[in-house]
Backbone bond lengths (Angstrom), bond angles and torsions (degrees), N, CA, C in turn:
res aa  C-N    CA-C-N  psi(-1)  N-CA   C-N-CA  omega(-1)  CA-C   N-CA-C  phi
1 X - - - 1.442 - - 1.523 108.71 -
2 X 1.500 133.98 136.77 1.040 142.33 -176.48 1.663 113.11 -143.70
3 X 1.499 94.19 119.46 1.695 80.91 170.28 1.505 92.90 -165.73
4 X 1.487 103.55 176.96 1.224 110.80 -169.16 1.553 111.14 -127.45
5 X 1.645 101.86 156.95 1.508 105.15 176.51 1.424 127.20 -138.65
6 X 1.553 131.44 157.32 1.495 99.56 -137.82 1.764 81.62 -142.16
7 X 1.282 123.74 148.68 1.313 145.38 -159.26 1.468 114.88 -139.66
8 X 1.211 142.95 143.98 1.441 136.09 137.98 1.406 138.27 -108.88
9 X 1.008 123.39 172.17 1.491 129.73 147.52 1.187 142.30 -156.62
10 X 1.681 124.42 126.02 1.501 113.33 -178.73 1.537 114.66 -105.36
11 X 1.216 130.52 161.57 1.565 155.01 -156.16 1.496 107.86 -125.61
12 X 1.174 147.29 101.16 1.481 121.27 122.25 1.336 146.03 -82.01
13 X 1.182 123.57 166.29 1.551 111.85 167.83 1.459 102.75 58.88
14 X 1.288 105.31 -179.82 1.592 136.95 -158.87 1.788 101.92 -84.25
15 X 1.393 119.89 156.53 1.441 124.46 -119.86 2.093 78.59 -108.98
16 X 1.201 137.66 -30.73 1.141 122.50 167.30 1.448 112.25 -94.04
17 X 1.515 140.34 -10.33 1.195 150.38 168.98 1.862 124.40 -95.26
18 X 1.160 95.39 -22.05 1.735 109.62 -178.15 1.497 108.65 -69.83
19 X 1.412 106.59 178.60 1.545 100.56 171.65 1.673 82.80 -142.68
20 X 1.477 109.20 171.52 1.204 127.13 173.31 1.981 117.76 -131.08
21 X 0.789 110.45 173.29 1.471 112.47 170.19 1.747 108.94 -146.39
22 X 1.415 112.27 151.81 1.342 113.11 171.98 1.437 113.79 -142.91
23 X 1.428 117.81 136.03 1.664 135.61 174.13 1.043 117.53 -96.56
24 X 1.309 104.25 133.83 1.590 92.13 165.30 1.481 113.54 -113.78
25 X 1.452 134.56 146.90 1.079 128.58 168.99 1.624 128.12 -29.92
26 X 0.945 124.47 -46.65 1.599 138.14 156.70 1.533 101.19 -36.93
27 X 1.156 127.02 -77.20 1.344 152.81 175.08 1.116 102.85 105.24
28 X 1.410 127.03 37.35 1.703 151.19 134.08 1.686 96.66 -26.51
29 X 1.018 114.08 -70.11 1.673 123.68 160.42 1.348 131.01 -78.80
30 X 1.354 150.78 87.82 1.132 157.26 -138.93 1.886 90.55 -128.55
31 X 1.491 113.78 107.88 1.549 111.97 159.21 2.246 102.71 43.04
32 X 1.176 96.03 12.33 1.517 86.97 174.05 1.757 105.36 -61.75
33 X 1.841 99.27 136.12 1.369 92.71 -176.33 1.590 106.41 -96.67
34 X 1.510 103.37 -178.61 1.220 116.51 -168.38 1.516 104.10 -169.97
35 X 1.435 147.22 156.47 1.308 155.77 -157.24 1.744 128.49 157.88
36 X 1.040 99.89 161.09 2.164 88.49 173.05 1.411 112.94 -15.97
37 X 1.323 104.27 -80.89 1.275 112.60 -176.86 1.616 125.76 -31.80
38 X 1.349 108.04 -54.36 1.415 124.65 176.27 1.601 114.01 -65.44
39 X 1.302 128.23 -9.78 1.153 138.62 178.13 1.153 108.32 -117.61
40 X 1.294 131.16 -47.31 1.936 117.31 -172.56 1.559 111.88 -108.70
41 X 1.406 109.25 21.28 1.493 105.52 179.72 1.422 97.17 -161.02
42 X 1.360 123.30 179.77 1.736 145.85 -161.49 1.708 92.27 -131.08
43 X 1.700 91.17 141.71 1.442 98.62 154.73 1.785 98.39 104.93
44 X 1.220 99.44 -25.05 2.167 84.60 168.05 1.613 98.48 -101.56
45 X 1.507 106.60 162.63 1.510 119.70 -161.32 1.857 83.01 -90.72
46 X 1.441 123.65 137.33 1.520 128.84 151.10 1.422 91.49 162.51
47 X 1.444 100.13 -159.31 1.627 104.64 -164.08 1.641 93.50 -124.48
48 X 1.259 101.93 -156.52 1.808 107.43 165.99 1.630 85.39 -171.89
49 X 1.534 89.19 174.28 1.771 109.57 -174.20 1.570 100.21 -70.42
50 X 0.936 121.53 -44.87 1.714 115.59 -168.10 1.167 91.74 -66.42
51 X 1.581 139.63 -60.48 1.460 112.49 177.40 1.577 149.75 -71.28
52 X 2.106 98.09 -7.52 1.154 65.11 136.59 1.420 145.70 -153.55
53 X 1.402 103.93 59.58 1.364 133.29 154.92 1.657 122.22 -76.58
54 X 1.585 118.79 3.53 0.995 124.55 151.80 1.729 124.38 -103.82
55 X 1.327 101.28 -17.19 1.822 114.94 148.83 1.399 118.55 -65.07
56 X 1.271 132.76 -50.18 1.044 128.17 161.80 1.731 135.28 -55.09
57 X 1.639 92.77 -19.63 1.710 100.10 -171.96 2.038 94.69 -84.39
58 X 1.353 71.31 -40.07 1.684 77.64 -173.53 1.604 129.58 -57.69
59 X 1.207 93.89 -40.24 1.800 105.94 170.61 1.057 100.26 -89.05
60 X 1.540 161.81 -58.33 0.913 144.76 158.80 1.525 126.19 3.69
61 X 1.658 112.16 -81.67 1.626 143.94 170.96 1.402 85.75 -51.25
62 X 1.411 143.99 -75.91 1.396 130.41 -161.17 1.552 107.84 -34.17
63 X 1.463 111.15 -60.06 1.285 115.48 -137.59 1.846 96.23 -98.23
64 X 1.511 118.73 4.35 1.199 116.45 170.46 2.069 93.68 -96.02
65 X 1.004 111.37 -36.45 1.332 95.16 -167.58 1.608 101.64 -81.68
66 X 1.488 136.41 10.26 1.064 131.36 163.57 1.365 103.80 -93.34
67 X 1.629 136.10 -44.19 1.238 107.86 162.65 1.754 139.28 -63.31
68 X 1.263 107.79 -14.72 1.958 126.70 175.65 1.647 83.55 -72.02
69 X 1.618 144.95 -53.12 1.187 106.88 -138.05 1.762 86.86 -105.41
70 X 1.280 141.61 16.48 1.073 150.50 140.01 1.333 126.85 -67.24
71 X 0.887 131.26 -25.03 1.403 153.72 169.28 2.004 104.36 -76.58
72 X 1.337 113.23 -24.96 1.543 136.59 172.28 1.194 99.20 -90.35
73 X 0.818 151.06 -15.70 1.737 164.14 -169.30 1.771 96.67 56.29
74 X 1.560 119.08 65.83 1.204 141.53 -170.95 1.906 97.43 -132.79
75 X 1.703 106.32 116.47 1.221 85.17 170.89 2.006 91.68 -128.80
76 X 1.272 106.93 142.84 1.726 132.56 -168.44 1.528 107.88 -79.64
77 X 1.430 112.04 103.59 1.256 130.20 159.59 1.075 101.73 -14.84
78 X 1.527 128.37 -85.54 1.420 152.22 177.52 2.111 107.75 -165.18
79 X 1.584 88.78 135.50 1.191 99.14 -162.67 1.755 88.81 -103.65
80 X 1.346 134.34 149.33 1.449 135.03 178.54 1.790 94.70 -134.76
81 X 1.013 94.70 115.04 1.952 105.70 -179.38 2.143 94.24 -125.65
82 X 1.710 89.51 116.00 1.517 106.26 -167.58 2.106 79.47 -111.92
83 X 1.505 95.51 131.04 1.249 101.39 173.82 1.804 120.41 -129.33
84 X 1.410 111.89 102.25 1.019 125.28 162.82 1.789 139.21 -66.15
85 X 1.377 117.09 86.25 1.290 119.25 -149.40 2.042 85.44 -83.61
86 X 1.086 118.61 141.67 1.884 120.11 163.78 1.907 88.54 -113.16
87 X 1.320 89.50 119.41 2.146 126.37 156.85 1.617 93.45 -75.56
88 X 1.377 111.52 149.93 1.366 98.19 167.71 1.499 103.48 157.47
89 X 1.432 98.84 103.39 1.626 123.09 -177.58 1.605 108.43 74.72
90 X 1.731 114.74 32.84 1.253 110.91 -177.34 1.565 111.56 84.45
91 X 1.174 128.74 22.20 1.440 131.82 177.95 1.110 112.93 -162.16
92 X 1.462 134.60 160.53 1.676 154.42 -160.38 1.558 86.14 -107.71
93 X 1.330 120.05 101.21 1.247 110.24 -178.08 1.280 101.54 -111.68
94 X 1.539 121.45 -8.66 1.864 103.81 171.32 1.547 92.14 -158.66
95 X 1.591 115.15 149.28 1.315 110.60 142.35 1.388 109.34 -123.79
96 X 1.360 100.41 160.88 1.886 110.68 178.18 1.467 97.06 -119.66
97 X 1.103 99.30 117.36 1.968 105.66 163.82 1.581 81.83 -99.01
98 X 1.706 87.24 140.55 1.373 129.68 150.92 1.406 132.46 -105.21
99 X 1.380 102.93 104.57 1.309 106.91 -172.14 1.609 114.70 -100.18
100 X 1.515 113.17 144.65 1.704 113.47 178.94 1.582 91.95 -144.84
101 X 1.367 121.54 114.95 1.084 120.92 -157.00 1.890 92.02 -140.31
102 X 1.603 99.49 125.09 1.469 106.45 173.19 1.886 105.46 -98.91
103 X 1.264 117.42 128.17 1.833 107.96 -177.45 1.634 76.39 -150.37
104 X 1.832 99.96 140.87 1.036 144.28 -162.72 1.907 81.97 -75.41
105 X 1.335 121.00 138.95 2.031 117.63 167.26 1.126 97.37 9.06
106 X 1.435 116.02 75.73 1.780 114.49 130.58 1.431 90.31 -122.88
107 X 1.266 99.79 153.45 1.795 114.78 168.52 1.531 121.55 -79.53
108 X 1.354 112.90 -167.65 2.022 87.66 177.70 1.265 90.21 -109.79
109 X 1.370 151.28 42.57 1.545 122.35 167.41 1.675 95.02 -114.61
110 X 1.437 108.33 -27.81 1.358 112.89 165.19 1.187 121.97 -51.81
111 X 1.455 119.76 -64.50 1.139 153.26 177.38 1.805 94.52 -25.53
112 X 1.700 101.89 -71.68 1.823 126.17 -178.96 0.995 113.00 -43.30
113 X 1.694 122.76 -32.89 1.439 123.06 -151.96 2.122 100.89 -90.94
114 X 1.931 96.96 -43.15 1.180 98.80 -171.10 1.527 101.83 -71.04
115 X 1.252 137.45 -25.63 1.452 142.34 -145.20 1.700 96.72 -94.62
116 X 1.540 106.81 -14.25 1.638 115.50 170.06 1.296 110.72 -107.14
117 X 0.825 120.79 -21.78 2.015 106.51 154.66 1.003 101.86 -52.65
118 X 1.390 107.15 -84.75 1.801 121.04 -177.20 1.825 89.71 8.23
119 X 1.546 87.89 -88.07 1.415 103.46 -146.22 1.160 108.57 -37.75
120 X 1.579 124.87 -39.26 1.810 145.20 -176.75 1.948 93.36 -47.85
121 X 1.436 85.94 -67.15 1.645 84.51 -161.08 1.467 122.05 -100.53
122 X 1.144 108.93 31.79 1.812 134.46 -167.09 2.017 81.86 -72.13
123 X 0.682 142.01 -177.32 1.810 139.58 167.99 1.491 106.19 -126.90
124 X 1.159 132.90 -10.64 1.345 140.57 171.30 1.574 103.82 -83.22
125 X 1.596 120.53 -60.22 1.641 106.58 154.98 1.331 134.35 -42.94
126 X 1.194 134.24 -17.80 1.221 154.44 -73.62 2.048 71.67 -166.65
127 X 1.189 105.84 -72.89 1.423 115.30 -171.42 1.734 112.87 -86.87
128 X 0.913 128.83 12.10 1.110 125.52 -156.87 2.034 94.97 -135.08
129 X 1.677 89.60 126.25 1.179 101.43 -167.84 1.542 114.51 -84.18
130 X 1.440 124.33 11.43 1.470 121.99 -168.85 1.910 120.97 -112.99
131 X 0.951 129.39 177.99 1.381 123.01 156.81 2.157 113.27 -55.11
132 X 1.522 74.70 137.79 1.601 70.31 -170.03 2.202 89.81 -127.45
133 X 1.150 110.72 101.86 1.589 120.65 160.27 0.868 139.87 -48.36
134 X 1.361 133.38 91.78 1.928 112.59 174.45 1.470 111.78 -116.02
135 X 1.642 97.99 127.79 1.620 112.89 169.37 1.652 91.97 -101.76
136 X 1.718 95.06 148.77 1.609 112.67 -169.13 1.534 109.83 -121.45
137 X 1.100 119.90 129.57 1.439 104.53 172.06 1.764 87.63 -149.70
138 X 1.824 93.18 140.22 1.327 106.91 -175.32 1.854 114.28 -110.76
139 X 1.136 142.23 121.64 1.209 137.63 -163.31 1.301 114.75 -77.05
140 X 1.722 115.21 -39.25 1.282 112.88 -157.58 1.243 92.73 -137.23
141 X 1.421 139.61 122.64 1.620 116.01 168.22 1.800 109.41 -119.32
């Protein structure tokens, strides 16, 4: 399967004073803004790239480890993947997915083993040049 998907972004002004906006093809994102502020500090409304490249890691990993544990003939209550991206000295130097995952009789070493593929062959890990973390917690086994 091959296909493609298409994103934007515009810039004004100067790089701690400017603002930006970003689309997404979907238009899931419509001109949502984003800028300094929205990236190196709390408290203005927009997004930034680290977050959401930790939305993307996160749904991503969800929805690969729901097809790996289907493929186990395992199907997921509901899987919740919380993704913590760390900025730091100008680089993405780690993320930790947090996983809390309810699955109908699987045990937890099963559970551990598929939830670490995932992460191997998730395609968003996959692209991403940093340490990537997973804490596991299983609800129901």
């Amino acid at each position: 399967m091959k296909f493609t998907r298409k994103a934007n972004a515009a810039w004004t002004g100067s790089g701690k004073d400017g603002k930006g906006s970003i689309t997404t093809g979907s238009k899931v994102l419509d001109r949502t803004q984003y800028s300094f502020h929205t990236r190196f500090e709390d408290g203005e409304k927009g997004t930034n790239p680290e977050e959401l490249i930790g939305a993307a890691h996160a749904g991503c990993f969800a929805m690969q480890l729901s097809f790996l544990l289907n493929e186990s003939n395992f199907t997921a209550t509901t899987l919740y993947v919380d993704a913590v991206v760390t900025f730091e000295d100008g680089a993405i130097t780690k993320i930790t997915l947090h996983l809390e995952g309810d699955v109908p009789n699987i045990d937890a070493e099963q559970f551990q083993q598929i939830a670490h593929k995932a992460k191997e062959v998730c395609p968003i890990s996959k692209v991403l040049n940093t340490e990537i973390e997973l804490k596991i917690t299983l609800k129901s086994a």
